[in-house]
C-alpha angles and dihedrals in degrees: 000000000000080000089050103042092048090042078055083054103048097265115134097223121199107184126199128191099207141018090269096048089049092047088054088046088058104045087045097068141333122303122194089190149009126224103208128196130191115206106072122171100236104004140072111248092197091054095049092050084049091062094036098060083040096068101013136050094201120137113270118198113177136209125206142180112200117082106201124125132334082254081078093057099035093050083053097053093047084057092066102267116145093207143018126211129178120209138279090052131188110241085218099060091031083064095047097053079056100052088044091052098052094052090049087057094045089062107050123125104255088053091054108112087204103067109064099189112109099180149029129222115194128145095345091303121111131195120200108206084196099066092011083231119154121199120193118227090266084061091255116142121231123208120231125195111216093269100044085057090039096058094034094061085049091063097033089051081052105033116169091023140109113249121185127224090248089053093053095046091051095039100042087042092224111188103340110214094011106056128160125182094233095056094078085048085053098054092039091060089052100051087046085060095050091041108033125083083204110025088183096056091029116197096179102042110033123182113216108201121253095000109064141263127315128202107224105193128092107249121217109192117179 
């Protein structure tokens, strides 16, 4: 139904009825975004959406039947998804989050043609806003969900400056209609864990009370 009603609206549509069936649909050709839902017969459709923000940026927008708590749809979004729906779901809001979530894409940092820097230096460590790829100063590379990318070239574009909650959560995009507060505390903790050689006593990454949060670190972008 969801396939029919977006071929009516100009979208090329590709279904797959399992994780291996999705992986082969997007080495076969180009997909601009992924449908996710959750309840999968023999699979677990967290988990899926887990490895798919790992290796891909794409727009995820997730469907759900159960209709417990917001726990459920937070615990979503900090997976990586872009958007959360519950079913059953209007087409035509279901067409709108899409759309939403395309121009949204369109207008991340790495695809503006007037910022020419492509990467960012800082403590060993390199981000590529091409591939969104970030390799640790062993030559490792680290895996970044969207938010998680999204909050650290914030502070990469702002380096040695006091940035407030409210900031990251405008600039990083997090969440878009559905934004809590906790949720940039949240991300920060996790890329403290991927960057800092301490978590618990962070360098990169520092939190001043009652103003925001500060990237220490001198940025090189070339």
């Amino acid at each position: 139904m969801i396939a029919d009603y977006l071929a009516e609206h100009n979208f090329r549509v590709t279904t797959a009825g399992s994780g291996q069936e999705m992986v082969r649909a997007l080495d076969r050709q180009p997909v601009d975004l992924v449908i996710l839902d959750l309840q999968l017969a023999n699979e677990d459709g967290l988990e899926l959406l887990r490895d798919l923000r790992a290796h891909s940026a794409l727009p995820i927008i997730i469907l759900s039947g159960h209709r417990r708590d917001e726990a459920d749809r937070v615990i979503g979004l900090e997976f990586g998804a872009d958007d959360y729906l519950t079913k059953p779901v209007s087409l035509r809001e279901l067409l709108a989050r899409i759309r939403a979530a395309l121009r949204r894409m369109e207008r991340t940092p790495q695809d503006s043609s007037a910022d020419k820097r492509t990467r960012y230096r800082f403590a060993g460590w390199e981000l590529s806003l091409r591939t969104r790829r970030l390799t640790s100063p062993g030559g490792d590379l680290i895996p970044l969900t969207k938010g998680e990318f999204n909050l650290l070239t914030v502070f990469l574009k702002a380096p040695q400056r006091v940035l407030s909650r409210e900031q990251l959560l405008t600039a990083s995009r997090l969440h878009d209609q559905e934004v809590f507060d906790r949720s940039i505390d949240v991300q920060i903790l996790r890329l403290r864990r991927k960057l800092e050689a301490n978590p618990t006593q962070p360098r990169l990454i520092r939190t001043e009370r009652g103003s925001g949060y500060i990237f220490a670190a001198p940025v090189e972008t070339f």
